[in-house]
N, C-alpha and C positions, 0 to 999 in steps of 0.2 A: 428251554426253561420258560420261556415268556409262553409258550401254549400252554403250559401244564398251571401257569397263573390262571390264565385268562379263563380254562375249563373251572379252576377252582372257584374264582369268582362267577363264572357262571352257575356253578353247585350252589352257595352262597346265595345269588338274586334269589332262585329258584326255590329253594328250601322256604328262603323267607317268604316269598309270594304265596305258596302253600300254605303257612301258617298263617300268614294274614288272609288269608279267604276261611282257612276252617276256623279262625274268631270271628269272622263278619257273619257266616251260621249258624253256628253254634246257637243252640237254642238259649233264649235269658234265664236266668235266673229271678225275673220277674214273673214269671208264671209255675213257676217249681212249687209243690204241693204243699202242704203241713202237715206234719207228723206229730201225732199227739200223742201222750203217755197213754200205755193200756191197761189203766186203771179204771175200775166200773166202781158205781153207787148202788145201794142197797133202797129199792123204791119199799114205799109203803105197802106194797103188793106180794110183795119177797124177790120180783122179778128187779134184776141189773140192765142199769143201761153206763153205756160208755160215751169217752168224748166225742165228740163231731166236729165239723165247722173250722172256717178257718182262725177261731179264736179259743176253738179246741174246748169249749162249753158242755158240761154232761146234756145228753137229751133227754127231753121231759119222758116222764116215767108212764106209760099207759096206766090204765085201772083206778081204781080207788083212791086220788090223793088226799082225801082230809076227812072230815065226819067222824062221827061215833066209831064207826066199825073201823077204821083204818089200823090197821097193821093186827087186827084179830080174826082169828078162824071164823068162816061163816057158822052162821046156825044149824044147829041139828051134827054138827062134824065134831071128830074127836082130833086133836091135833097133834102131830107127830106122826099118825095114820094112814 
């Protein structure tokens, strides 16, 4: 009876020594990534852009942001086309 403790208690260190080394590994949680909504904006170009960053910010829109022509068919085009 007193072997069949002593193995259990040794089951017991052992199990726990395991576990205490795969948390000392264990990768942190302080570098795990951000996951941002997959929601896109509609740029003045017609062209989407989606979030980035680890504050998960839409990205700036390439092409044409502002001026006269911004968000209208170029010259000479028929639109729809």
């Amino acid at each position: 009876m007193r072997t069949l403790f002593i193995i259990v208690v040794g089951l017991i260190i052992a199990l726990g020594g395991v576990i205490a080394y795969q948390a000392a590994t264990w990768p942190s949680n302080t570098q795990a990534s951000t996951i941002c909504p997959m929601d896109a904006r509609l740029c003045p170009d017609g062209s989407y852009v989606g979030r980035v960053g680890p504050d998960c910010q839409f990205a700036e829109c390439s092409g044409n942001l502002g001026g006269s022509n911004s968000g209208a068919p170029a010259p000479n085009t028929v639109a729809g086309k």
